[in-house]
Backbone as XML, in Angstrom:
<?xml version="1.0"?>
<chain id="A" units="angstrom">
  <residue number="1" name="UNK">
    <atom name="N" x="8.705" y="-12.333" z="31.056"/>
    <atom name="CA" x="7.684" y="-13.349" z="31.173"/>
    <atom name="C" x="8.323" y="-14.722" z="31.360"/>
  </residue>
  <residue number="2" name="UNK">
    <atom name="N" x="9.264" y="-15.244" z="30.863"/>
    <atom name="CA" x="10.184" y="-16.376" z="30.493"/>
    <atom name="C" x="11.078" y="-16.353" z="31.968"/>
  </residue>
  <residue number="3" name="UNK">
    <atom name="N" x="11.147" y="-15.175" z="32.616"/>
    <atom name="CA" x="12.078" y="-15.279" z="33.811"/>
    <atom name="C" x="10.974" y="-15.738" z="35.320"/>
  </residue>
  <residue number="4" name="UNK">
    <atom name="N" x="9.759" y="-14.738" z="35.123"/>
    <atom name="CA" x="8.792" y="-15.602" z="35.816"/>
    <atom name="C" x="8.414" y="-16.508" z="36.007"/>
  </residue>
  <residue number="5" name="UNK">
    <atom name="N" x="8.186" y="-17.192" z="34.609"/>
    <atom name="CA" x="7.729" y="-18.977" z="34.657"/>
    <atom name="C" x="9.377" y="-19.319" z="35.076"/>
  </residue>
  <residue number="6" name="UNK">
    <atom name="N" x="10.084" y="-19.081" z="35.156"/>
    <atom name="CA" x="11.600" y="-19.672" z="35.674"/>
    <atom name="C" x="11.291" y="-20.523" z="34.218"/>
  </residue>
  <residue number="7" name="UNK">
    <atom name="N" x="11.831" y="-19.857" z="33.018"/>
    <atom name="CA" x="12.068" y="-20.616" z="31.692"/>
    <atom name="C" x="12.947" y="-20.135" z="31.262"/>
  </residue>
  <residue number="8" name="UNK">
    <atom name="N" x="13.493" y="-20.426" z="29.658"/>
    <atom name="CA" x="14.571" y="-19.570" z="29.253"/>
    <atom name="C" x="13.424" y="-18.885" z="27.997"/>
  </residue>
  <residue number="9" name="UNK">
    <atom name="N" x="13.838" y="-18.358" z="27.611"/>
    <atom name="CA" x="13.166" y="-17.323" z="26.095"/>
    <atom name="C" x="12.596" y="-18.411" z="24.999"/>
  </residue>
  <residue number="10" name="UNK">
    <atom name="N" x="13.810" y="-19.236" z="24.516"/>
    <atom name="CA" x="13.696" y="-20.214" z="23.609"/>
    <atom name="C" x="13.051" y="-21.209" z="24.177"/>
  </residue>
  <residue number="11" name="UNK">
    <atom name="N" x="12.179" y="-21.518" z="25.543"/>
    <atom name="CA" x="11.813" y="-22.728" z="26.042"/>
    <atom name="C" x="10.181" y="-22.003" z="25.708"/>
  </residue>
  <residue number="12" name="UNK">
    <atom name="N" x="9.908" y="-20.885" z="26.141"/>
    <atom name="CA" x="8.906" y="-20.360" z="26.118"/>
    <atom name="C" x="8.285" y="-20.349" z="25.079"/>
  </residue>
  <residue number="13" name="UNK">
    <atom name="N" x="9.302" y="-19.844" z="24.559"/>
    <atom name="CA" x="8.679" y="-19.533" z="22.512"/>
    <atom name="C" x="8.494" y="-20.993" z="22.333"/>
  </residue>
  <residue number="14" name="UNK">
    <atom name="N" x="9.109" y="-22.265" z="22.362"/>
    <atom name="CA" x="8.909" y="-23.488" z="22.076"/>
    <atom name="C" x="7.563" y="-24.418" z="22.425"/>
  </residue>
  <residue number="15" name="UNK">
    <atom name="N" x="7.198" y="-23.711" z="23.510"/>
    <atom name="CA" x="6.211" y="-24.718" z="23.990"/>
    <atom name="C" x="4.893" y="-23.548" z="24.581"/>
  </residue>
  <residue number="16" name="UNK">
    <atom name="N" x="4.440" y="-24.196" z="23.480"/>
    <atom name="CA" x="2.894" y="-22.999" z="23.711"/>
    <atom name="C" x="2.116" y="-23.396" z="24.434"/>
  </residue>
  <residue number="17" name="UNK">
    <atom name="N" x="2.324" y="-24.170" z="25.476"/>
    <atom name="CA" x="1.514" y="-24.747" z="26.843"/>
    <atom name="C" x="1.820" y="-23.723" z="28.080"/>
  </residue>
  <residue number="18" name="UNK">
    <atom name="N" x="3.507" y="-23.423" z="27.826"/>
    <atom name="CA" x="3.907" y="-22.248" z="29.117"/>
    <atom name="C" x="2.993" y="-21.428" z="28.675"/>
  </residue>
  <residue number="19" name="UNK">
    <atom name="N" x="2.514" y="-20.164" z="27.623"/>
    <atom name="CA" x="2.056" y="-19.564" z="27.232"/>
    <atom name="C" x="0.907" y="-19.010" z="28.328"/>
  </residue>
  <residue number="20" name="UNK">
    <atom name="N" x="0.119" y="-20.637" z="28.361"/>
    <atom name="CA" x="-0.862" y="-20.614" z="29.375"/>
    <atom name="C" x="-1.393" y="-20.387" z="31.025"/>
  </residue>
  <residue number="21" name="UNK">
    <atom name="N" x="0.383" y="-20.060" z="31.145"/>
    <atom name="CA" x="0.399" y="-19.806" z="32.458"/>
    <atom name="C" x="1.169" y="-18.524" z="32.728"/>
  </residue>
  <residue number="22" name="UNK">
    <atom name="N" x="0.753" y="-17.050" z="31.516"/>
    <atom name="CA" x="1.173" y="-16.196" z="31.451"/>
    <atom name="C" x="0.077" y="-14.909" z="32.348"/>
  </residue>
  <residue number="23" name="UNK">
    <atom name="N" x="0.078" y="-14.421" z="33.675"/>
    <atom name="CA" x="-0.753" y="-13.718" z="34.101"/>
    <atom name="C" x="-0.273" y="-12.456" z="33.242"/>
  </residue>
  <residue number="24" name="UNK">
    <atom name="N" x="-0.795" y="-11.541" z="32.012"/>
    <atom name="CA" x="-0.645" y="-10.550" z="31.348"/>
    <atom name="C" x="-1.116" y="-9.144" z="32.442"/>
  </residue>
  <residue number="25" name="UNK">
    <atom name="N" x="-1.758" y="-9.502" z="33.076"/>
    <atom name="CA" x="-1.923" y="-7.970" z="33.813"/>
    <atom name="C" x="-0.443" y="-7.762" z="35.029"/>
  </residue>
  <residue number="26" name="UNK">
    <atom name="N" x="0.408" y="-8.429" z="34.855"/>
    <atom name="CA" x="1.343" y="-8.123" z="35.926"/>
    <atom name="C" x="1.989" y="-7.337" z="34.684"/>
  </residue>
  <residue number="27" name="UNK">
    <atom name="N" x="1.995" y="-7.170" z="33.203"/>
    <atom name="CA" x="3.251" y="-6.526" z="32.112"/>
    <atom name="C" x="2.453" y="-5.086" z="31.606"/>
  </residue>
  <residue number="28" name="UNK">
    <atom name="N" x="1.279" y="-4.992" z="32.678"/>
    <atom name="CA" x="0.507" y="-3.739" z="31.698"/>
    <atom name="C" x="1.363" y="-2.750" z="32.698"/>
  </residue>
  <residue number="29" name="UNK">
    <atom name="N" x="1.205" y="-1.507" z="31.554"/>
    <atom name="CA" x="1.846" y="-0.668" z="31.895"/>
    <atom name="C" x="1.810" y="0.508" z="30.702"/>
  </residue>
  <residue number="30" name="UNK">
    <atom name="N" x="2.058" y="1.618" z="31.359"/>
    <atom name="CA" x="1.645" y="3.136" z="30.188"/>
    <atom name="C" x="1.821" y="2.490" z="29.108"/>
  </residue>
  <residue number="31" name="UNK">
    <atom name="N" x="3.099" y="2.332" z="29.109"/>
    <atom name="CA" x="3.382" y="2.094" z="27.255"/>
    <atom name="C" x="3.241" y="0.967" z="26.844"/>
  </residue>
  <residue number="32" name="UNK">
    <atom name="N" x="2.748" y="-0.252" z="27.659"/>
    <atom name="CA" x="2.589" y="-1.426" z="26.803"/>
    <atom name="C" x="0.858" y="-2.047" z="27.363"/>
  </residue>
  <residue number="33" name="UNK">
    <atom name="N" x="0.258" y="-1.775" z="26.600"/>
    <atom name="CA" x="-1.328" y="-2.175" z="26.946"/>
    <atom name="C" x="-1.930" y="-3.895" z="26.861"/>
  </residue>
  <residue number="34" name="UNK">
    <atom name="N" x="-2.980" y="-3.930" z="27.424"/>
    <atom name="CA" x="-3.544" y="-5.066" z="27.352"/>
    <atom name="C" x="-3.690" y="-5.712" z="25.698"/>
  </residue>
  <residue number="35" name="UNK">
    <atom name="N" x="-3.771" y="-5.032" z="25.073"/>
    <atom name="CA" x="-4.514" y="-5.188" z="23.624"/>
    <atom name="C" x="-2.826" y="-6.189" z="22.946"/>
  </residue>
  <residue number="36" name="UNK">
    <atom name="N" x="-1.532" y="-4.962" z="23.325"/>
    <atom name="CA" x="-0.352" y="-5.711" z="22.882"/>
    <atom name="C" x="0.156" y="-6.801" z="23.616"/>
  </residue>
  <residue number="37" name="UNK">
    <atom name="N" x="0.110" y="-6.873" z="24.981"/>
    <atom name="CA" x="0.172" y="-8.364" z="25.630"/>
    <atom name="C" x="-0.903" y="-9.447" z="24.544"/>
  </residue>
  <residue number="38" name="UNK">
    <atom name="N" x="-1.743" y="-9.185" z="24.469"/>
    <atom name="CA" x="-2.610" y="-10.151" z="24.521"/>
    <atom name="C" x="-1.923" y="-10.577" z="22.419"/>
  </residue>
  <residue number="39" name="UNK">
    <atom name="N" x="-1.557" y="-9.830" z="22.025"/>
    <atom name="CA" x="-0.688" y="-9.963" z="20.920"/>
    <atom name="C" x="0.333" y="-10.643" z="20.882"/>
  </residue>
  <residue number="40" name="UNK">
    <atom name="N" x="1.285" y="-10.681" z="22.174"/>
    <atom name="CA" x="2.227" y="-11.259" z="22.386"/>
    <atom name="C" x="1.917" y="-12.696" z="22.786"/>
  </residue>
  <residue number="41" name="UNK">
    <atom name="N" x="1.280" y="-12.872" z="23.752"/>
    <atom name="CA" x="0.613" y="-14.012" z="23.724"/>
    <atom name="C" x="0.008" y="-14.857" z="23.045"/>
  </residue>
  <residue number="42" name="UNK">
    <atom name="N" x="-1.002" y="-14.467" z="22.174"/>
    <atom name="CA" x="-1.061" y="-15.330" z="20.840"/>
    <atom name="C" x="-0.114" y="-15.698" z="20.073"/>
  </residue>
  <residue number="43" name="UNK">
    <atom name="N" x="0.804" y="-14.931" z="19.906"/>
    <atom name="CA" x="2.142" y="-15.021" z="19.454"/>
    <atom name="C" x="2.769" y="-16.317" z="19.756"/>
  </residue>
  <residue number="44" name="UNK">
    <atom name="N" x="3.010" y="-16.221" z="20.944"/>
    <atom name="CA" x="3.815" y="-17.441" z="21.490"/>
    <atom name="C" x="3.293" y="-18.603" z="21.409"/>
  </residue>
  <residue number="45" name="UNK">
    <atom name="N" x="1.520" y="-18.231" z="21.750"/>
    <atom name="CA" x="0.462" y="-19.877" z="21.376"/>
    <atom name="C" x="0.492" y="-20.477" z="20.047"/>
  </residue>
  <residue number="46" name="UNK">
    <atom name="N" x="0.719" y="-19.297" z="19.067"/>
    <atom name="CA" x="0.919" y="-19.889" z="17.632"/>
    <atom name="C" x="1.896" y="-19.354" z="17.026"/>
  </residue>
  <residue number="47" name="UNK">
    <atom name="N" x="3.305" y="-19.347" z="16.902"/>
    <atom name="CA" x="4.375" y="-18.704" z="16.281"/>
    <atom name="C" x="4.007" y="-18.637" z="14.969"/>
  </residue>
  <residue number="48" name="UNK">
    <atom name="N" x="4.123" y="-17.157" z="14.573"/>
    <atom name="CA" x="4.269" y="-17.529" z="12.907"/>
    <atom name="C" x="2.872" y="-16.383" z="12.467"/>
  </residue>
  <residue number="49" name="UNK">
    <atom name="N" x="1.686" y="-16.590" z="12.914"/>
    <atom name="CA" x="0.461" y="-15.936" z="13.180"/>
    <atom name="C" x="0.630" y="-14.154" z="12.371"/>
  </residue>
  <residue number="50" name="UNK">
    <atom name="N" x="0.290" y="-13.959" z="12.059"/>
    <atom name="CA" x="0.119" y="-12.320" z="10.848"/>
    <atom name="C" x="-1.042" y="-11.547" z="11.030"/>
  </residue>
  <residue number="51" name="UNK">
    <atom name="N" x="-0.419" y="-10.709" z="11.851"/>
    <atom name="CA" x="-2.279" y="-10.374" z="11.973"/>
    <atom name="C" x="-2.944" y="-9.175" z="11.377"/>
  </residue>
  <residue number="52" name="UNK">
    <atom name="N" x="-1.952" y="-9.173" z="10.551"/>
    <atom name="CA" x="-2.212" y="-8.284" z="9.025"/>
    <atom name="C" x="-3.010" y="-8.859" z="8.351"/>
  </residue>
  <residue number="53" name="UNK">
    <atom name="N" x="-4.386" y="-7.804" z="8.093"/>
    <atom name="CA" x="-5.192" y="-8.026" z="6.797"/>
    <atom name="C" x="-4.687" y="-8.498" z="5.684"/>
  </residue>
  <residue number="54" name="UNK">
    <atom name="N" x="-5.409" y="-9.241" z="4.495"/>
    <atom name="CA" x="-4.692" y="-10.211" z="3.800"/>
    <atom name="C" x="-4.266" y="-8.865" z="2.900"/>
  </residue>
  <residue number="55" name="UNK">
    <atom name="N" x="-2.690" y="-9.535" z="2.679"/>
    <atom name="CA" x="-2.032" y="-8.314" z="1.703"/>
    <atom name="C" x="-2.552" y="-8.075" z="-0.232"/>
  </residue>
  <residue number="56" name="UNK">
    <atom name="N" x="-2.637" y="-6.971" z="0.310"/>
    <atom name="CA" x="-3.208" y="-6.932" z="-1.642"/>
    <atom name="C" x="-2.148" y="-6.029" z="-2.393"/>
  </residue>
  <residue number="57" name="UNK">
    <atom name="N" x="-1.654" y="-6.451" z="-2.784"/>
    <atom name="CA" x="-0.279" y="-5.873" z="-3.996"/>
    <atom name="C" x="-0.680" y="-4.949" z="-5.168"/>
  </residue>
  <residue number="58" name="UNK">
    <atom name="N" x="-0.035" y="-3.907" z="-5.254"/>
    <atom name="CA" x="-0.543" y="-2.631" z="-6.152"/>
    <atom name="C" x="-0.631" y="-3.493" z="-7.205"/>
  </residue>
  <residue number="59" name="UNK">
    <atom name="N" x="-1.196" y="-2.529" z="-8.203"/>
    <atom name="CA" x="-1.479" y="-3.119" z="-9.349"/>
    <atom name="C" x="-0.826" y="-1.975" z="-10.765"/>
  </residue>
  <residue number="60" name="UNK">
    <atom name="N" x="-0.065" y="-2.441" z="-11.291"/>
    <atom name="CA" x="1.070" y="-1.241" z="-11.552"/>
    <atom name="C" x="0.422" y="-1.027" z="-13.399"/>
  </residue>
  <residue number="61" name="UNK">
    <atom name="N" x="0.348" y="0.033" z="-13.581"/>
    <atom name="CA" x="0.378" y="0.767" z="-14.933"/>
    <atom name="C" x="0.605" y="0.109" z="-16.290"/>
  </residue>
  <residue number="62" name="UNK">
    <atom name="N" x="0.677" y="0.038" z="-16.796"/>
    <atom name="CA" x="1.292" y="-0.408" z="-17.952"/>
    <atom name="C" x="2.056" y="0.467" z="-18.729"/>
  </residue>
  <residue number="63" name="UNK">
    <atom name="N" x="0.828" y="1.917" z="-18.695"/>
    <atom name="CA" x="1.272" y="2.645" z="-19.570"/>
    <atom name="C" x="2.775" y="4.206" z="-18.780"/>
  </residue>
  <residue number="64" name="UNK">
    <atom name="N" x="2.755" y="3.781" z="-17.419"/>
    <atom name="CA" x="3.456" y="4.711" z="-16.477"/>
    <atom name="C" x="4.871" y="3.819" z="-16.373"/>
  </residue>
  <residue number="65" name="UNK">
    <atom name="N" x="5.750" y="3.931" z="-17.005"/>
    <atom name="CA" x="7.020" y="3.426" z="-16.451"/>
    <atom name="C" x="8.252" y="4.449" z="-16.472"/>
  </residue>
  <residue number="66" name="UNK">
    <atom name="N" x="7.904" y="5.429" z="-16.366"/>
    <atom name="CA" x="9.479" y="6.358" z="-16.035"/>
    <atom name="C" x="8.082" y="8.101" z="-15.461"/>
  </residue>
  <residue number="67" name="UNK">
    <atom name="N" x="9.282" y="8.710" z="-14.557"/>
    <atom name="CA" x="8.258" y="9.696" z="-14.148"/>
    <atom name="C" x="8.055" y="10.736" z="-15.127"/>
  </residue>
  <residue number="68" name="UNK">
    <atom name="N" x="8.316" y="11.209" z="-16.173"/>
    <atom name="CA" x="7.791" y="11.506" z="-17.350"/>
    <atom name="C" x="6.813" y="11.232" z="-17.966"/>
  </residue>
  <residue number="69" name="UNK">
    <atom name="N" x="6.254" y="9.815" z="-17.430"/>
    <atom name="CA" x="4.527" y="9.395" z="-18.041"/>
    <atom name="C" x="3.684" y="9.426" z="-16.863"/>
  </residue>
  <residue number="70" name="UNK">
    <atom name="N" x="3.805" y="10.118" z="-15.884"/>
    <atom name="CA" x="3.165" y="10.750" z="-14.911"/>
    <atom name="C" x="2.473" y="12.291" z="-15.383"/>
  </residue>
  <residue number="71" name="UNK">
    <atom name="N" x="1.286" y="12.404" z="-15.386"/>
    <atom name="CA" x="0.963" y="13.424" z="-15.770"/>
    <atom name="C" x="-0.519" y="13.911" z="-15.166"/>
  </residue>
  <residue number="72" name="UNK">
    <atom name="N" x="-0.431" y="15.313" z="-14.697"/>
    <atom name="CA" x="-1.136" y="15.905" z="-13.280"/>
    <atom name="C" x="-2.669" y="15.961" z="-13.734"/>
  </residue>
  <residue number="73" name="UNK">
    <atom name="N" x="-2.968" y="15.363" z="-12.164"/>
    <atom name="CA" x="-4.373" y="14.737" z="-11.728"/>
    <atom name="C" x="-4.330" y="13.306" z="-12.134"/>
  </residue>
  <residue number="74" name="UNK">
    <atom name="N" x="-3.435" y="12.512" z="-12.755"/>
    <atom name="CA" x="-3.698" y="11.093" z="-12.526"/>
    <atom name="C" x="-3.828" y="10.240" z="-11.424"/>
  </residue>
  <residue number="75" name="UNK">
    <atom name="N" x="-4.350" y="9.222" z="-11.191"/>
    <atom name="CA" x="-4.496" y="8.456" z="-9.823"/>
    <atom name="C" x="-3.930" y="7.586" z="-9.979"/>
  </residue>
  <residue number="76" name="UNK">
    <atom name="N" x="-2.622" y="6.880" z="-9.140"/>
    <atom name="CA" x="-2.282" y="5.289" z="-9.030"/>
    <atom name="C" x="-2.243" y="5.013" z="-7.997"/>
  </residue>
  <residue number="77" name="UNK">
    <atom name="N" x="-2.433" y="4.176" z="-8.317"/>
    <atom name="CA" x="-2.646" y="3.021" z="-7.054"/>
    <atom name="C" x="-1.224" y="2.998" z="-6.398"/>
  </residue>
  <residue number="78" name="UNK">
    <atom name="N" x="-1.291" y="2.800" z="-4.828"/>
    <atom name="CA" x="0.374" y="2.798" z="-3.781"/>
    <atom name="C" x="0.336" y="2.411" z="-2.906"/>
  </residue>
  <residue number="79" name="UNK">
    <atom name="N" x="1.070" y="2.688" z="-1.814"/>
    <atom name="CA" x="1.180" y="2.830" z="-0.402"/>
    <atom name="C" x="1.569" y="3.816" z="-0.365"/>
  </residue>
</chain>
């Protein structure tokens, strides 16, 4: 994308105005879809951007701290 606009990588990522002159349907292709361009692109308009749901952190046991106080059919909370 950066070689098209005749930019370098770091000029691109720097200035989220090139961004705007990114035609995304020339990068679609089997393995890379409209949905992830258009990811990449926001990207570059706002560096930094998470587009992860807000993270929610387990919520840990009190009474479970070695796997010995694990005991079958309990539920905890994970990933």
């Amino acid at each position: 994308m950066a070689a098209d606009l005749s930019v370098s990588l770091p000029d691109l990522a720097a200035d989220p105005s090139l961004a705007t002159r990114i035609n995304l349907s020339r990068y679609v292709t089997e393995a890379v879809g409209l949905p992830t361009l258009r990811d990449i692109l926001e990207e570059l308009k706002k560096p930094g951007r998470d587009p992860r749901r807000e993270f929610e952190a387990a919520a840990f046991r009190d009474d479970v701290r070695e796997i010995s106080d694990l005991k079958e059919g309990m539920v905890l909370q994970g990933w």
